[in-house]
C-alpha positions, -999 to 999 in steps of 0.1 A, spaced: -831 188 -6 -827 201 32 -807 230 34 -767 222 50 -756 252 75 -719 253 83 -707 270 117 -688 298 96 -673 324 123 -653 337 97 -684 347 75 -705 376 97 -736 366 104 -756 332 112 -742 295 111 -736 298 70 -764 284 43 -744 267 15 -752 284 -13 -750 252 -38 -725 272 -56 -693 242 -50 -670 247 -78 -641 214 -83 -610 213 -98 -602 188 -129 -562 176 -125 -546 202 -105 -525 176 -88 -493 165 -96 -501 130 -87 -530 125 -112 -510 140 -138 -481 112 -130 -508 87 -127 -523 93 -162 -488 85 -181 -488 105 -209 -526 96 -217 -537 135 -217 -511 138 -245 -533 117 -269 -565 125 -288 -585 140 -281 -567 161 -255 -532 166 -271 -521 178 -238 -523 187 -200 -544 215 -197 -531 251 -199 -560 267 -177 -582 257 -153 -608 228 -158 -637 233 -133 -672 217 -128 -700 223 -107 -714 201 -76 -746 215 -79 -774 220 -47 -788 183 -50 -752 172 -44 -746 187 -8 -745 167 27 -732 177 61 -710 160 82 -725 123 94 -752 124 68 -753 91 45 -741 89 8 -762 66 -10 -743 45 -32 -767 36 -67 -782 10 -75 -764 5 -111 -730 10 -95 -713 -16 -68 -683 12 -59 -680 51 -54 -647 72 -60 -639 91 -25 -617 125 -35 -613 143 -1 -601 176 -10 -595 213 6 -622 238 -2 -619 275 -1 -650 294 9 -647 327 -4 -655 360 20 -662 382 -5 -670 394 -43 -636 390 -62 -637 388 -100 -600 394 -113 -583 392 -80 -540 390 -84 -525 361 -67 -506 383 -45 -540 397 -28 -560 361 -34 -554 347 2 -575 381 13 -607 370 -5 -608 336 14 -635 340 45 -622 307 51 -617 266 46 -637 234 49 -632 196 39 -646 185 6 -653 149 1 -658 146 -38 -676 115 -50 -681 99 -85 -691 73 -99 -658 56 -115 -649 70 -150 -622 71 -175 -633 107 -190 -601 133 -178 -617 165 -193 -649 176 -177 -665 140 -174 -705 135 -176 -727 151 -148 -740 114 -142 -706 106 -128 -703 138 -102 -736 153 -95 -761 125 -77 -778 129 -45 -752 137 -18 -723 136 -41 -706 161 -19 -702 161 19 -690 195 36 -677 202 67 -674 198 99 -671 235 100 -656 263 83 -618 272 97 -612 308 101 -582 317 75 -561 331 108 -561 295 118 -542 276 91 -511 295 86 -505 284 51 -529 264 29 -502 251 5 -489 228 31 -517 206 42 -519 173 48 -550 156 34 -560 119 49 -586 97 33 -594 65 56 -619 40 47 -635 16 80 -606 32 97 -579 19 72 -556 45 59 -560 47 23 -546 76 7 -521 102 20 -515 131 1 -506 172 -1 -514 209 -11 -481 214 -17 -485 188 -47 -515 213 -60 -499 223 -101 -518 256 -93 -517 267 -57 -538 282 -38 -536 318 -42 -522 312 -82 -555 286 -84 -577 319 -73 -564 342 -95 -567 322 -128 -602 310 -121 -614 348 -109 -596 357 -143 -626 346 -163 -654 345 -134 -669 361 -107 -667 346 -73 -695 357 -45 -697 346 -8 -703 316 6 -688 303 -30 -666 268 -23 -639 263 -43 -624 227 -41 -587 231 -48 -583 195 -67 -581 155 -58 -552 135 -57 -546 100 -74 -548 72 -63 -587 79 -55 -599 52 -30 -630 32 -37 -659 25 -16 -686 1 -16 -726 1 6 -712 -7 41 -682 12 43 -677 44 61 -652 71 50 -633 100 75 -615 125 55 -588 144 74 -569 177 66 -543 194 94 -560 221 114 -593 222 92 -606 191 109 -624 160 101 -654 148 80 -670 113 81 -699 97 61 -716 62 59 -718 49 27 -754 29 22 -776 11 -4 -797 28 -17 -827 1 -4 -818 13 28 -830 48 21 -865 57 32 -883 70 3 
């Protein structure tokens, strides 16, 4: 997989090199939890989740802005999850919520993709982790510019349609609280994305479709979705 470089002021140095290390949040928005009815309450969950569900988007998953996400042959429709990410600006391991903003170098747009599932709690890798799984970008915001990340609106349009609408104020762990229970248990390094959640509904894209994901003052991200005969070998 080519490398993706961000345009990361915040982040001294270079245009930034992902590291591969994209971290996602499992139901930390209020609308999934409303959207699921009462299902986490049943076996084998028993109930919403008391801490933090993450999973990884691992290197073989990242694409830049206007790259292609290939949609599989044994699937005929992709879950879109735009998101907020947080790229963090510095080790933290343990970090209080009170000083978690200080840790973030800065934020980005996270589309996450999956193949449709019914799994809640830390669902198969074969659903989040294919080729391109994860467009970043356009570019990495400067923390001075977005005055407070728990108020963002997030826009997910498909072939220019409006699709989903939705907010970090909705987040069941904000920002700063999110940071502070995941460093509780792990260490965090720079460059490090964290995606803060996805909201329900989740649109759905097919081969032919193209999808811009908008978030106030972080920017906009937009992908082609192809077949996957379309890709060169």
């Amino acid at each position: 997989m080519r490398d993706i470089l961000l345009d990361a002021p915040c982040i001294a140095g270079p245009p930034h090199r992902l590291s591969g290390r994209v971290y996602g949040t499992l139901l930390n928005h209020r609308s999934v939890l409303e959207a699921l009815e009462g299902a986490l309450n049943l076996p084998p969950y028993g109930a919403a989740p008391k801490a933090p569900i993450l999973y990884l988007k691992p290197r073989n998953t990242l694409a830049a802005n206007g790259d292609e996400v290939v949609v599989p042959r044994d699937v005929e429709e992709l879950e879109v999850g735009g998101c907020l990410g947080l790229v963090i600006g510095r080790p933290v391991c343990n970090i209080p919520a009170d000083r978690a903003l200080d840790v973030i170098g800065g934020y980005v747009i996270v589309n996450d993709v999956s193949v449709p599932h019914s799994t809640y709690y830390r669902p198969s890798i074969r659903f989040k982790a294919r080729d391109g799984f994860c467009p970043i970008g356009p570019r990495v915001v400067a923390p001075s510019a977005i005055a407070d990340p728990d108020v963002l609106t997030i826009r997910v349009f498909v072939d220019g349609d409006l699709r989903s609408v939705a907010s970090t104020s909705d987040l069941l762990r904000p920002v700063a609280k999110l940071l502070a229970h995941v460093t509780e248990f792990m260490t965090l390094s720079p460059g490090d994305i964290l995606a803060v959640g996805v909201a329900a509904p989740v649109p759905r894209v097919r081969a032919g479709q193209r999808v811009r994901v908008e978030i106030d003052g972080v920017g906009t991200l937009e992908n082609p979705f192809v077949t996957a005969a379309t890709v060169a070998p």
